[in-house]
ZAMARGU-4260 file (C-alpha; in steps of 0.2 Angstrom, whole numbers, plus 5000, padded with zeros to 4 digits):
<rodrens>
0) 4839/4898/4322 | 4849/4911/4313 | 4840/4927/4304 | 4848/4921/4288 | 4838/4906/4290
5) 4823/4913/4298 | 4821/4925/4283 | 4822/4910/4272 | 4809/4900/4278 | 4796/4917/4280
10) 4800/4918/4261 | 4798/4901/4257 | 4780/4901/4267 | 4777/4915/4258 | 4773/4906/4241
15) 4758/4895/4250 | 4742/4898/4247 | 4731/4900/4267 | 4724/4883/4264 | 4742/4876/4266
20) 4748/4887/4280 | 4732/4881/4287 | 4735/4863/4285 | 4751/4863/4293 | 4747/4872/4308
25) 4731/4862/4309 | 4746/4845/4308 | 4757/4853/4323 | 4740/4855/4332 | 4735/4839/4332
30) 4751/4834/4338 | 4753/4845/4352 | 4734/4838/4357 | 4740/4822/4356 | 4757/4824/4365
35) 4767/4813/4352 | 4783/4821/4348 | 4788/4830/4333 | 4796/4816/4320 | 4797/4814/4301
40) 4785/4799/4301 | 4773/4807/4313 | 4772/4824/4301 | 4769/4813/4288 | 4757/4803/4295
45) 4747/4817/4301 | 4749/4827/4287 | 4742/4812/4275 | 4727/4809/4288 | 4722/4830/4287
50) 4720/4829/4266 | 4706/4815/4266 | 4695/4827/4276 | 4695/4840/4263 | 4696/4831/4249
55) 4712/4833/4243 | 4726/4820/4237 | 4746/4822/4241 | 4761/4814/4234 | 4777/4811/4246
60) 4785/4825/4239 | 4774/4838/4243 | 4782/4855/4246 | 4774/4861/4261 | 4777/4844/4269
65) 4795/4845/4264 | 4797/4862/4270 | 4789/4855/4286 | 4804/4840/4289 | 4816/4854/4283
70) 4811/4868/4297 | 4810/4851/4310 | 4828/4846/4305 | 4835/4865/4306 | 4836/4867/4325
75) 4832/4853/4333 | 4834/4861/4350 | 4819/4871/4350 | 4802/4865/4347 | 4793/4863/4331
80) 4778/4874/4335 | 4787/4885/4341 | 4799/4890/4326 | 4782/4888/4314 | 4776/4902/4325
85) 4790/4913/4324 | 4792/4910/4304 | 4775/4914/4303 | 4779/4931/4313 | 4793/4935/4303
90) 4782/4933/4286 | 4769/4943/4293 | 4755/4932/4294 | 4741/4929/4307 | 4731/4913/4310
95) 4712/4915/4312 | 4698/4899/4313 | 4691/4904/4298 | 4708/4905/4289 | 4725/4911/4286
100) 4725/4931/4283 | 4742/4941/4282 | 4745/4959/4284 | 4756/4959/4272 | 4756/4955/4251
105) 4761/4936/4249 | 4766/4927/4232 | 4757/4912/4236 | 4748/4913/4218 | 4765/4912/4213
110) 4769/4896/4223 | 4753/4889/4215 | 4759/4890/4199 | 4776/4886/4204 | 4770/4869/4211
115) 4759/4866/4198 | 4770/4852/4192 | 4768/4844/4208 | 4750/4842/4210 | 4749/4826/4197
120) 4732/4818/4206 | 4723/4834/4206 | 4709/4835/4192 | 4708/4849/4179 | 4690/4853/4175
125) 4689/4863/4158 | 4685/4883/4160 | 4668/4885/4151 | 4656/4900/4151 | 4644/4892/4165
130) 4659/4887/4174 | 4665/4899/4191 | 4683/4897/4184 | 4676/4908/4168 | 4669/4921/4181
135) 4680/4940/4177 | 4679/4947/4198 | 4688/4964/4188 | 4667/4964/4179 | 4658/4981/4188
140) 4641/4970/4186 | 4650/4955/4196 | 4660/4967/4210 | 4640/4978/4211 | 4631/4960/4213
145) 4643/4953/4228 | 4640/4970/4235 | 4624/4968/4235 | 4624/4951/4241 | 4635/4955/4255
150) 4626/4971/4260 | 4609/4959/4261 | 4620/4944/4272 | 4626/4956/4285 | 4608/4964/4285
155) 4602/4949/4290 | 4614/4942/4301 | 4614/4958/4312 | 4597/4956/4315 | 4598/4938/4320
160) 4613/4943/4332 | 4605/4958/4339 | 4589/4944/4343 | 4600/4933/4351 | 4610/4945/4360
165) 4593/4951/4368 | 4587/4935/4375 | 4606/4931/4379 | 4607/4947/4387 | 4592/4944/4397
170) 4597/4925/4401 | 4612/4932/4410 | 4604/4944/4418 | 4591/4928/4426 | 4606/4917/4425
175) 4618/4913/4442 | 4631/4902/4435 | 4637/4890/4451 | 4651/4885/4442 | 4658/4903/4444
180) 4653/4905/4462 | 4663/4889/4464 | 4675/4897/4455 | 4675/4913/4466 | 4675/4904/4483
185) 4690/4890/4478 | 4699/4907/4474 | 4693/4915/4492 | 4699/4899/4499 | 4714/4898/4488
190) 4720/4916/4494 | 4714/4913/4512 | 4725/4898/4512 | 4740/4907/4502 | 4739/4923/4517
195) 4738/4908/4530 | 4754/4900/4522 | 4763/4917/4521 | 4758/4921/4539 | 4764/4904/4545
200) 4781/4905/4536 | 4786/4922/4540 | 4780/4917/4559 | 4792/4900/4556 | 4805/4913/4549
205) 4804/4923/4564 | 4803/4909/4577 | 4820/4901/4569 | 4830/4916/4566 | 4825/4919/4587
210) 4831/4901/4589 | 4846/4906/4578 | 4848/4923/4589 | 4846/4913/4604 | 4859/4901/4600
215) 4873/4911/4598 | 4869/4919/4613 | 4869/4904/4623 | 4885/4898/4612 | 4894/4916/4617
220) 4889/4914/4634 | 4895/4896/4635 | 4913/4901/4625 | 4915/4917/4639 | 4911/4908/4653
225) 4924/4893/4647 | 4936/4905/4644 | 4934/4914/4658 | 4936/4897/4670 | 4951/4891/4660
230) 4960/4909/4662 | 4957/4908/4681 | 4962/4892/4682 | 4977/4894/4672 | 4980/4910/4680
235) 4979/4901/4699 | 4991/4887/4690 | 5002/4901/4687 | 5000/4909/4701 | 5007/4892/4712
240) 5019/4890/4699 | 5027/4909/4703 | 5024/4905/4722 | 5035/4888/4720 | 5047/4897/4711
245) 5050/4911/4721 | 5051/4901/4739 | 5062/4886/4730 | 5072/4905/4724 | 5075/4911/4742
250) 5076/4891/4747 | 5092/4891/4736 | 5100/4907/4739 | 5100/4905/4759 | 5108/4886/4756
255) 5120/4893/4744 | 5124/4907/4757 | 5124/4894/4770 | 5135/4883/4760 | 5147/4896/4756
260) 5150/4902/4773 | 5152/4884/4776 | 5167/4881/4764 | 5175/4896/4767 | 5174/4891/4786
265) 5181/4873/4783 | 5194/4882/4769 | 5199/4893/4784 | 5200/4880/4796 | 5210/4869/4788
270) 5224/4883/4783 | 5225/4888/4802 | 5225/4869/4808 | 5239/4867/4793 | 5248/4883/4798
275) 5246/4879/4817 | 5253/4863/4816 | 5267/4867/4804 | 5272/4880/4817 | 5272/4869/4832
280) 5283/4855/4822 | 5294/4870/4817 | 5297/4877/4833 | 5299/4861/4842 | 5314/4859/4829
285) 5322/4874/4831 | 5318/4872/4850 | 5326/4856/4850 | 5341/4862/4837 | 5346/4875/4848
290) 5347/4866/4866 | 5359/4853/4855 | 5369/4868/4850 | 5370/4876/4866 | 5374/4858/4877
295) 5389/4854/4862 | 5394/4873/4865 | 5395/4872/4884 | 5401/4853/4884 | 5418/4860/4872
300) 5420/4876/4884 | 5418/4862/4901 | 5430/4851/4890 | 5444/4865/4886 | 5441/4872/4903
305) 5446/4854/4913 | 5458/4851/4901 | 5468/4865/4903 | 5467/4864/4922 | 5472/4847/4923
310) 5485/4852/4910 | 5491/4866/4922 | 5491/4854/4937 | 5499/4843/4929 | 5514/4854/4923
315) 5513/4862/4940 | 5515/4843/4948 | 5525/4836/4934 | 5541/4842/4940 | 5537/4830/4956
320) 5528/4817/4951 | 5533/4816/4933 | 5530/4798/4930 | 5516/4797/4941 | 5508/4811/4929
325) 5514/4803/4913 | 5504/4787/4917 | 5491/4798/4924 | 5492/4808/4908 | 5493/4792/4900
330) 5478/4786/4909 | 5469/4803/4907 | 5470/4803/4887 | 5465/4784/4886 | 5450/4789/4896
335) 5446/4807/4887 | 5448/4797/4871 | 5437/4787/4873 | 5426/4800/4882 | 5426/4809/4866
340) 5425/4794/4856 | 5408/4792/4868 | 5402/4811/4866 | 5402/4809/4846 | 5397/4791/4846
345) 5379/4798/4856 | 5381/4815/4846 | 5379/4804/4833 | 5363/4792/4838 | 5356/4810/4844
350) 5355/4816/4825 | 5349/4799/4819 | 5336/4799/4835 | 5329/4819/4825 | 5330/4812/4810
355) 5318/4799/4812 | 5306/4812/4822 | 5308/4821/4804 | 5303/4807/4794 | 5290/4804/4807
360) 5284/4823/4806 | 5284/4821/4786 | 5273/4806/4786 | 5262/4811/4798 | 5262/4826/4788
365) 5260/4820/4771 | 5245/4806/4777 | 5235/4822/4785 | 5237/4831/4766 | 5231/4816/4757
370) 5217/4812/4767 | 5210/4828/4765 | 5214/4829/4747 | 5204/4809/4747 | 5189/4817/4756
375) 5185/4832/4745 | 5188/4820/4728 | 5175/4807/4736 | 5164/4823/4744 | 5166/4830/4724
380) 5164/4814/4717 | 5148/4810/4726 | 5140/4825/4723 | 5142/4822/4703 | 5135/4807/4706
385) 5118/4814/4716 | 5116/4829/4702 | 5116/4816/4689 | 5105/4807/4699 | 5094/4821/4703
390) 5094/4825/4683 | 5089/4810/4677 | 5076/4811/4690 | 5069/4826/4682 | 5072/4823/4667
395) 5060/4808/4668 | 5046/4818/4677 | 5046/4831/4662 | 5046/4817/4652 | 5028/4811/4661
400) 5020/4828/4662 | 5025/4829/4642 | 5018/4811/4637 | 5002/4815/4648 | 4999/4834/4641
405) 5003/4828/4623 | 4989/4814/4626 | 4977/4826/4633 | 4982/4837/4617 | 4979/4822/4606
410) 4962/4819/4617 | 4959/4833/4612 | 4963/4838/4593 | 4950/4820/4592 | 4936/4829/4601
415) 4938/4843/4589 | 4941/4832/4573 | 4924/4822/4580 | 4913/4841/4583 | 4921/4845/4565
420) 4914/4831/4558 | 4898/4832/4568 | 4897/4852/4561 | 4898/4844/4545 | 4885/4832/4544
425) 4873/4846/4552 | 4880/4856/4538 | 4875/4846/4525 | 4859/4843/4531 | 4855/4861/4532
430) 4861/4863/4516 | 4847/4849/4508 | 4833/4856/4519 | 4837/4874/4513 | 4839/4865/4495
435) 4821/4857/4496 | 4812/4873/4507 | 4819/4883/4492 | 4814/4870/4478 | 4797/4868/4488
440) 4795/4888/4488 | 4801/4891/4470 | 4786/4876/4465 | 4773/4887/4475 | 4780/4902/4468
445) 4779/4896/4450 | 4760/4889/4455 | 4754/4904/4463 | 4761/4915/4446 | 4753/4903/4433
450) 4736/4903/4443 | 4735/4921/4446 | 4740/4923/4426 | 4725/4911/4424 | 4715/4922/4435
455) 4720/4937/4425 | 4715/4929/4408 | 4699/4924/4414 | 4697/4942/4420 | 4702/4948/4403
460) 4693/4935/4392 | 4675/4940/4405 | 4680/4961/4403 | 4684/4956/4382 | 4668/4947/4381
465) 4659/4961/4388 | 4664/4974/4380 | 4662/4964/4365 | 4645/4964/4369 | 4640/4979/4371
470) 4650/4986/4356 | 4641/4973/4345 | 4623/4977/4352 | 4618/4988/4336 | 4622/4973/4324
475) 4615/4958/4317 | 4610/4944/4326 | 4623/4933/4319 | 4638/4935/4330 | 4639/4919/4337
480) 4652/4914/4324 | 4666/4926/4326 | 4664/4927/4342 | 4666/4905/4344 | 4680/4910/4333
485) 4689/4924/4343 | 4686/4912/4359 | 4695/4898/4348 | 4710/4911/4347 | 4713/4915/4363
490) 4710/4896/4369 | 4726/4894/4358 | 4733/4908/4362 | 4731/4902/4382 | 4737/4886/4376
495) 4755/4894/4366 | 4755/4906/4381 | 4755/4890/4395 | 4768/4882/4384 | 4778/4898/4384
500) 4774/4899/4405 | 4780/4881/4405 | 4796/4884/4396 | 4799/4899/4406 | 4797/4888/4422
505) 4807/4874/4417 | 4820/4889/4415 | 4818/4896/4429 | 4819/4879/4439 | 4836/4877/4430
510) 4843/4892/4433 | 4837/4888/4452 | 4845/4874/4452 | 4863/4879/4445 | 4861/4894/4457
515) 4860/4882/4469 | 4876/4870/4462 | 4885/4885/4462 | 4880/4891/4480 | 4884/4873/4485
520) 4902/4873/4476 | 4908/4888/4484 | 4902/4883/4500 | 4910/4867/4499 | 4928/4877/4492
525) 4924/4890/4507 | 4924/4873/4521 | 4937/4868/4512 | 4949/4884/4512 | 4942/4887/4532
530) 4948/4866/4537 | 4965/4873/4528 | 4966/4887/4536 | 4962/4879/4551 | 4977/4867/4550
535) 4988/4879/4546 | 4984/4889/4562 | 4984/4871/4572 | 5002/4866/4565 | 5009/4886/4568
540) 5002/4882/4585 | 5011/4864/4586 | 5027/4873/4581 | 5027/4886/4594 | 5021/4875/4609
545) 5037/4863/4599 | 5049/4877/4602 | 5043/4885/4617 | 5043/4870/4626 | 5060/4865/4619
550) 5066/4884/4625 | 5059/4881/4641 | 5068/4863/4642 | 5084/4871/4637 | 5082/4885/4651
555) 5077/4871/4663 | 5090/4862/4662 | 5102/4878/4664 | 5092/4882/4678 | 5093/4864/4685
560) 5112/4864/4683 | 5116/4881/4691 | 5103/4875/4706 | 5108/4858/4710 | 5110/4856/4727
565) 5126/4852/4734 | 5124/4844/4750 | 5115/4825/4751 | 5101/4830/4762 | 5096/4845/4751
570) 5095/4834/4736 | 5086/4821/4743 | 5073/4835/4750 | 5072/4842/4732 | 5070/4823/4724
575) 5057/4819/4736 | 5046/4835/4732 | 5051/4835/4712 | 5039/4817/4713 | 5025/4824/4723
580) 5009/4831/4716 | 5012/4846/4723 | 5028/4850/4712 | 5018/4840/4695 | 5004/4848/4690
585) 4998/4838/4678 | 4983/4834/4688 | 4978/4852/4690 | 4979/4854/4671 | 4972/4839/4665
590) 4959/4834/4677 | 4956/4822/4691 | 4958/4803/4681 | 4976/4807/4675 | 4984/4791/4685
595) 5003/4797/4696 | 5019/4798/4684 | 5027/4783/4678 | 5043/4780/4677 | 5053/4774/4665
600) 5068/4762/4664 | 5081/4769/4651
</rodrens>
């Protein structure tokens, strides 16, 4: 409700006279009593049933009915009563029992008059001298005589309260109320329970942050001791892995020195069996070349040498036997004719006989160079074929120790997924108990304030009634009146007071439990961001174990190709241990029911 409106209605109330203000506070009483909820038809109902008990007719347009429905349809968020209460603070007027007094002037004589219009059934009595209407109160003879009047009531009246209060005086001092030593020993046991429950929760407090205290100490413990087995287990598995390395290293490097020396060797012993036998074909040749040239050389100089003797002896004779010489001469050059016709003819099949030694020489020559140039093209091609062979073997037990960690990794990442969800669940479970443990506790709270204020107002109405008493011991005996109605009061104001301690509760509990939505949305937007985060961290992770592992591959297989072995029996001593538990150690990593490596058929 706004001021502007709030000012309106304190001015409007304003114009009624008590008894109306009276009325309407007596209609929302009655309600409130009854529980029924503020509507239209039930203020009017009410409203009509208050005016047969004094006497007093109404018509359906009454104004302080209809400023009633007005103020009910203004805010229709907060209660009735309530907004009667606070326009009747705003107008400055208090409620008593015995009427509607205000600390301020009101214009309710105004109102009257205004409304007279409206009061139709009333009756009009004529104002005659006998009448009270024709009494002047202004009269000094009137005001001395109420004076009087009064001065002789409250005479009276003190002297019967002052009576009463004696023997009620001395009643309560004979008196011993049971009700109120009930009282006292339910609040004894009350606050003996309430210290027993605070004992015993700060006790369960302390026993589950121990438990809490204790449980990460046994969860730390557990995470170094895991951490601390998987580091020496990795470090032995690196430690065998160096080892390997380092003895396959030296392994290597002796056969390559081994193999080297070999080659060179074999190089060297081919050039010098080459060079050797090249040597000996040449010097037989020239050997052979030369003897020819020195037989042809000595066989012309044996040729000349006859001939010219026989020549000589033939001149020298010739003179005798001239005809005996010329068919000796005759016979002679028939027979060195064909003599040297004989020396060229085997000259002849001599050359043909080296020649063919030649050819000979050549092939035999010519097959030695091919077959050594067939051998190393078979050694070179059957050494491609072992590295490949070697490679794929490898490759293919990579493959195996790959498949089986990514399986253990996907083993894994499900274990964790499953301890996540598990984590979850417990979670959300600790989430509603601590939901309900704090709903439970703010209900205690909020019964443990509202009994202590009750406590409070009984101590005040007991200290009020007592002083009350003793300041009113040198009146009248008639005090039971006002102080039924000062007890009246302060019932209703216990009664506006709960409402407001109700309202305040209901409040709180609200603001509990959007403290609590709130709590439980930033949680949830916390698990949220942390699973995120996580999987972020566990695909960086995938990625670098991607590339390292491809790195690794890449440098393998440079590794593999610079330290395949060359000769058959060192490969097939490397491709035996490469399939061997030993040089796997996928079962060292993964554990003890990871089945031998599978091959694959490509």
């Amino acid at each position: 409700m706004t001021p502007e409106e709030l000012a309106h209605f304190a001015s409007d109330v304003r114009l009624f006279s008590p008894e109306d203000i009276d009325r309407l506070h007596r209609v929302l009483f009655r309600l409130q009593e009854a529980a029924i909820s503020f509507t239209p038809s039930a203020l009017q109902r009410e409203y009509n049933a208050i005016f047969p008990e004094g006497h007093v007719s109404t018509q359906y347009d009454d104004a302080c009915l209809q400023w009633l429905l007005d103020l009910l349809e203004t805010d229709p968020d907060i209660p009735l009563n309530e907004k009667f209460l606070d326009v009747l603070q705003e107008a400055n007027i208090v409620l008593t029992t015995d009427g509607t007094s205000t600390d301020a002037a009101t214009d309710y004589e105004e109102g009257r008059n205004s409304r007279v219009g409206s009061y139709i059934s009333m009756p009009v009595r004529p104002a005659t001298p006998d009448s009270i209407d024709s009494i002047n109160e202004d009269d000094p003879l009137w005001q001395q005589a109420v004076a009087l009047d009064n001065r002789k009531l409250a005479s009276q009246a003190l002297e019967q309260w002052r009576h009463k209060l004696q023997l009620q005086r001395a009643a309560y001092l004979e008196y011993e109320d049971p009700a109120m030593n009930a009282v006292a020993d339910s609040l004894y046991l009350r606050n003996l329970a309430r210290k027993v429950l605070s004992h015993w929760r700060n006790t369960v407090v302390e026993i589950r942050q121990l438990d809490n205290v204790a449980d990460g100490f046994r969860m730390r413990r557990d995470a170094a001791s895991s951490l601390k087995n998987w580091t020496l287990a990795t470090r032995e598995m690196l430690f065998v892995k160096i080892r390997d390395e380092r003895v396959l290293r030296k392994t290597l490097g002796k056969w390559q020195e081994r193999t080297a020396n070999l080659r060179e060797m074999e190089v060297a012993a081919a050039d010098v069996r080459d060079r050797q036998a090249l040597e000996n074909a040449l010097m037989k040749m020239v050997a052979k070349r030369s003897q020819i040239r020195q037989a042809e050389t000595q066989a012309v100089l044996v040729y000349q040498g006859n001939l010219s003797r026989k020549m000589l002896q033939t001149w020298l004779v010739q003179l005798d036997h001239i005809r005996l010489n010329e068919r000796r001469a005759e016979a002679a050059a028939d027979y060195f004719a064909s003599k040297h016709t004989l020396q060229k003819w085997r000259e002849k099949a001599r050359l043909r006989i080296e020649e063919k030694k030649a050819i000979e020489a050549r092939k035999h020559i010519l097959s030695f160079t091919y077959f050594h140039k067939w051998r190393a093209a078979t050694k070179k091609s059957k050494e491609v074929k072992y590295s490949e062979s070697y490679k794929i073997m490898r490759r293919k037990v990579k493959m195996n120790i790959a498949r089986t960690a990514l399986n253990v990794w996907r083993e894994k990442a499900t274990q964790m997924r499953q301890m996540n969800v598990t984590a979850q669940e417990f979670r959300a479970r600790k989430d509603v108990e601590n939901a309900r443990r704090t709903a439970h506790g703010a209900i205690i709270i909020m019964y443990n304030k509202t009994e202590q204020m009750q406590e409070a107002n009984v101590r005040a109405d007991g200290l009020f009634r007592k002083n009350l008493i003793e300041r009113l011991e040198i009146f009248g005996s008639n005090w039971l009146v006002p102080t039924r109605q000062i007890l009246e009061n302060q019932r209703k104001a216990d009664e506006y007071r709960s409402t407001r301690t109700a309202s305040y509760a209901v409040q709180m509990l609200r603001n509990w439990r959007n403290a609590a939505f709130r709590t439980k949305r930033l949680e949830e937007d916390a698990d949220v961001l942390f699973h995120r985060n996580e999987k972020k961290r566990a695909l960086g992770f995938l990625q670098a174990w991607r590339q390292a592992s491809t790195r690794s591959r890449r440098e393998e297989a440079v590794r593999e190709a610079s330290l395949v072995p060359a000769t058959p029996a060192a490969r097939r001593s490397q491709l035996l241990a490469s399939t061997t538990p030993a040089y796997t150690p996928a079962i060292g990593l993964f554990g003890k029911d990871i089945g031998a490596v599978e091959e694959e058929e490509e």
